[in-house]
N, C-alpha and C positions, 0 to 999 in steps of 0.2 A: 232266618238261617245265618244272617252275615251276624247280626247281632249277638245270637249264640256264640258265635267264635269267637269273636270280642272278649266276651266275656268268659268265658273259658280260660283263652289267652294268657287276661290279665285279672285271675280271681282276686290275686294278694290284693287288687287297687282298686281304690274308689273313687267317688267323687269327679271332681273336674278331668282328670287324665282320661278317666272312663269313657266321659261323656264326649269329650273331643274326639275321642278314635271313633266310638261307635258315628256319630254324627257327620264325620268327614269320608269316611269310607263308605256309609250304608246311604247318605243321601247329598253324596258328589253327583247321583247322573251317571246312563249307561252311556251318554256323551261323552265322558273322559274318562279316556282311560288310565291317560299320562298327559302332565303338561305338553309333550309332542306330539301327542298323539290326537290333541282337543284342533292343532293347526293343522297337520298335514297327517297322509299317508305312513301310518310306523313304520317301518324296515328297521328288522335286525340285523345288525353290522359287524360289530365288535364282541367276541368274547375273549373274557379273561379265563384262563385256565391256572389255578394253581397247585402245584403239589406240594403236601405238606410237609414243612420240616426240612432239612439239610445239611450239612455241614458237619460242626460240631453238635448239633443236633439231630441224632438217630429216633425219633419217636421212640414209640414201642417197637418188641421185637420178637419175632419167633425163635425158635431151636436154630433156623439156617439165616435166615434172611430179616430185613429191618424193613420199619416202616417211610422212612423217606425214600428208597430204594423202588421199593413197587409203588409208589404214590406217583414216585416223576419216571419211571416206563410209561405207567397206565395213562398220565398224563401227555408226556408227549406222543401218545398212540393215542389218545383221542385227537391231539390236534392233527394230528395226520389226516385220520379221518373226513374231520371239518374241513379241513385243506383243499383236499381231494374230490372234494362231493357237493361242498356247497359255496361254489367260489366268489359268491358275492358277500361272503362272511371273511372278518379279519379275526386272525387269533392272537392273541398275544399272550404269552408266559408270564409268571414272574419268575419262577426260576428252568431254567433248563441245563441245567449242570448239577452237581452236588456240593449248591453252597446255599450257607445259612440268608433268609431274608427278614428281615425284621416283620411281625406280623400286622403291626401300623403300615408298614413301605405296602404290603400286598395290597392292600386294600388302596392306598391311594392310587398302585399302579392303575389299577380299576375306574377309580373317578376320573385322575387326569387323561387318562382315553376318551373318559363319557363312553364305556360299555356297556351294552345291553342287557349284560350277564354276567355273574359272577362263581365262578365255581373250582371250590377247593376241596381237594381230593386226599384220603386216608386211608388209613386200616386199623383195626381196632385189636385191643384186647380185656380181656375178663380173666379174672382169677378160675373160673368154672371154665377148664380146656373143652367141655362137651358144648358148646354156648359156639355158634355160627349164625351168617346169615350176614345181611347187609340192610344200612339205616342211611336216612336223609335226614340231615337235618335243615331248618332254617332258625335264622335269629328270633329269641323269645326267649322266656322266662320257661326254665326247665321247670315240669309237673311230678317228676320225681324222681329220687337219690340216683336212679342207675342214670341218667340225661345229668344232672347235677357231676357225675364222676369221670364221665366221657367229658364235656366240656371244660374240668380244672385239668384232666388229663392233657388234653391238645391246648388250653391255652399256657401251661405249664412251661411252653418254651420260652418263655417272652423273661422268663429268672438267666436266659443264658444271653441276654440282650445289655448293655450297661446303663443306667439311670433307668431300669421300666417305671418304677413308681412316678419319674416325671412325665414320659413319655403316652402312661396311660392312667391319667389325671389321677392318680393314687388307687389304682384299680388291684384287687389283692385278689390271687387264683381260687383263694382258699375261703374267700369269705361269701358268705348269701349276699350278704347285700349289695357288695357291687355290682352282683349280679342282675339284681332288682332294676338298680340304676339306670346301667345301661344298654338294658334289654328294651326302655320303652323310646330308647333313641333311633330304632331302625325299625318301622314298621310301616314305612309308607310303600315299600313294594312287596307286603306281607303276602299279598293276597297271590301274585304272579311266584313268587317264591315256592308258596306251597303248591303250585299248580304243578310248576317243573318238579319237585324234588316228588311231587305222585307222579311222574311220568316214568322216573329214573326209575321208582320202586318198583312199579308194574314192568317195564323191559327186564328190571333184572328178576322178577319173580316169574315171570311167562316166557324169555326167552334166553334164560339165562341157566334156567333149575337152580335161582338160589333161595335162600330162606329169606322171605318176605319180615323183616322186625319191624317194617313201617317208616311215615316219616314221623320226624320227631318234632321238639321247640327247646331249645338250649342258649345260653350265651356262650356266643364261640367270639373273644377279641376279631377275630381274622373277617369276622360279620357284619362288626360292632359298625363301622361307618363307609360302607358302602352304600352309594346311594343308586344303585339299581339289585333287580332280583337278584340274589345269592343263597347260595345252599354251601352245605359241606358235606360231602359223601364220603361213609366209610363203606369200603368195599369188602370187607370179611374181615375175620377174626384172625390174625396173628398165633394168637394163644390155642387157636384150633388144630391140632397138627393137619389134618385134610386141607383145608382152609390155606394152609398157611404153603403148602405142594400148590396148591390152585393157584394161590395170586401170585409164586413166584415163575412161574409157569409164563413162557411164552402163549401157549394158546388161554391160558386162566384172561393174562391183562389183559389178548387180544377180546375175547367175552366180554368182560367190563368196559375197555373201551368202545367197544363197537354198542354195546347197553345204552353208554349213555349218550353217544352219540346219538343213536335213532332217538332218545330223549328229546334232546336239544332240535334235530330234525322235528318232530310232532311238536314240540313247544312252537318254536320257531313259525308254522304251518296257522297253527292257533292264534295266537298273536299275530300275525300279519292278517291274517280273517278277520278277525274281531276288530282290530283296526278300522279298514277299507267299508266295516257293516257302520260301525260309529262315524265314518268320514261322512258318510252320504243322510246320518240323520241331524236337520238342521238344530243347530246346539240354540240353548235360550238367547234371546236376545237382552235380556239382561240378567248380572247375577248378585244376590249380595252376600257381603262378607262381614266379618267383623275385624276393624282396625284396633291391632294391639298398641302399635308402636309408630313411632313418624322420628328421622334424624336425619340430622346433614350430612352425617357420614355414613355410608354406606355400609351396612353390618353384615356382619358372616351369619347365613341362617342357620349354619351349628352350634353357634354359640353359648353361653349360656343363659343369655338373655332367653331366649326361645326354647328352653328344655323340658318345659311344662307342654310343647304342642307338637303337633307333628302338620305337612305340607302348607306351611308358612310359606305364603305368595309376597313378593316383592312389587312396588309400585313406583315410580319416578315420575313427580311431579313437580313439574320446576326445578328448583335446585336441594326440594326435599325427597328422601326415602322413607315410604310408605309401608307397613306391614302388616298381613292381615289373617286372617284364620277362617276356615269354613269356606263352605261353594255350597249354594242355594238358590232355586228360581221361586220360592216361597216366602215370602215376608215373615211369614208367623212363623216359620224353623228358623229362622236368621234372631227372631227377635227373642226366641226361648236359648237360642246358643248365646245370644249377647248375655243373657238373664246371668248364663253359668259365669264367663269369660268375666266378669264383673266381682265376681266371688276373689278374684284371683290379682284382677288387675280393673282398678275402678274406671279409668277413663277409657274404656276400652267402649268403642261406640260403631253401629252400620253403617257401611257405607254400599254405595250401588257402581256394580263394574259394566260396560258397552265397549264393546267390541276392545276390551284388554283396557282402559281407561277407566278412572276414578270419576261416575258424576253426578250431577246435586242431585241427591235422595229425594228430594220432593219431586224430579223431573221424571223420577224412576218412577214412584209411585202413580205419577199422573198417568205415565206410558201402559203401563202395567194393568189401570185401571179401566182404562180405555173398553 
């Protein structure tokens, strides 16, 4: 099953990219969930809330109302929500007013929190006014033109930014393939992504009465480098006249927000379960990886040395940095992943990890053998 998605996912690609996702995702171990999650107890903490758009930036628009306008209601009525209900959760905004954020700054607001969650909130429009309902998306390579035109549509803001093309490393709204690019740079919390963004769609299709249009896979900028779950939720159609009475509606945003509230609640419930069940089963005692890279200086693992992989573990030994790809308690999956990882990068060799430590492979093996 995990494989199927995989590959669904990412039909356009072959080869080594392929074989790294499928391999690191389908035989990581129901041990880890999350690098935090392999040490202690998960608890979710932090979410980021953001509404899309602002400023001199009105998204799209109905006959009455704009789409930054019902994005940051609905938005800060879910935080309210969270506020109010689940006080062991911190929210944070990026914007709570009507000003423009850069759609790089949103996401970093996200990292440098270290939150649990990431979720940006919209509304949508279609040239066909009879066309309603509400959609999830997460980061991915859109599967077709209508997900390809929603995604140039919302990343379209980033032309009212000054220097974007420095800013997002030459990324063009308009073109496939930057989209190609880097769609395959965010997919290490793929699987948690589309868990929430089916939770959101079920609350708003069963307790909502709205049009269930599913969740989706698109490159949305505002996604591109978040390094926890994130979605983007359009909440209806603008261009719908109904739709468009609904969301600017007091009791409409209160509906959507309270939706994906209960969302985030059942996520939240889930995740901390599946935690506490992983805490108590004892993880391998050893594991191996394959070492891409070793330097004195400490490297960013976005960079673009690493854009070929995805959950690049860092190691410090002595006064070297270590890097490595893959989690395995299987010799023979480590030594067919090195086989690929060699295609790519020749000195790329296994090494054996104890209890978070780099040590001699022969010591592994003998332990192993036992």
């Amino acid at each position: 099953m995990c494989q199927s998605k995989i590959i669904d996912f990412f039909h356009q690609k072959q080869g080594i990219f392929l074989f790294l996702i499928i391999f690191m995702i389908c035989f990581s171990g129901t041990y880890k969930l999350s690098g935090q999650m392999a040490n202690e107890s998960y608890k979710i903490r932090k979410i980021v809330i953001d509404a899309g758009h602002g400023g001199r930036d009105p998204g799209t628009s109905g006959k009455k109302v704009k789409e930054k306008d019902v994005a940051l209601a609905i938005a800060l009525k879910l935080g309210k929500y969270i506020e109010e209900n689940l006080e062991d959760v911190e929210v944070i905004y990026t914007r709570k007013t009507d000003v423009l954020i850069d759609l790089y700054k949103r996401g970093d607001i996200a990292n440098k929190a270290h939150a649990d969650l990431f979720i940006s909130i919209h509304a949508n429009s279609f040239p066909n006014p009879r066309i309603s309902g509400t959609e999830t998306y997460v980061m991915g390579l859109h599967t077709n033109d209508e997900n390809f035109e929603v995604a140039k549509t919302e990343n379209a803001v980033i032309t009212f930014e000054e220097d974007y093309t420095t800013k997002y490393e030459g990324f063009d709204p308009n073109s496939t393939e930057s989209y190609i690019i880097f769609s395959l740079l965010q997919n290490s919390s793929l699987e948690q992504s589309l868990d929430f963004a089916g939770l959101v769609q079920n609350q708003f299709k069963n307790r909502v009465n709205r049009i269930d249009r599913g969740v989706r896979q698109a490159g949305f900028i505002v996604l591109w480098k978040t390094t926890m779950p994130s979605v983007l939720i359009e909440t209806g159609y603008l261009s719908n006249t109904r739709e468009e009475v609904f969301l600017a509606s007091e009791t409409g945003q209160d509906y959507i927000a309270s939706a994906i509230f209960r969302a985030f609640r059942d996520y939240k419930i889930n995740i901390e379960s599946k935690s506490n069940f992983s805490h108590m089963i004892t993880e391998p005692s050893i594991l191996f990886k394959v070492q891409i890279s070793s330097s004195r200086k400490q490297l960013d693992l976005n960079s673009n040395l690493f854009k070929n992989y995805t959950q690049v573990q860092e190691f410090q030994v002595g006064k070297l940095y270590k890097y490595a790809v893959g989690s395995t308690d299987s010799y023979e999956e480590i030594v067919r992943l090195q086989s690929e990882v060699r295609k790519d990068i020749k000195g790329a060799f296994v090494i054996a990890i104890k209890d978070n430590e780099i040590i001699p492979l022969s010591e592994a093996l003998n332990e192993i053998n036992k």
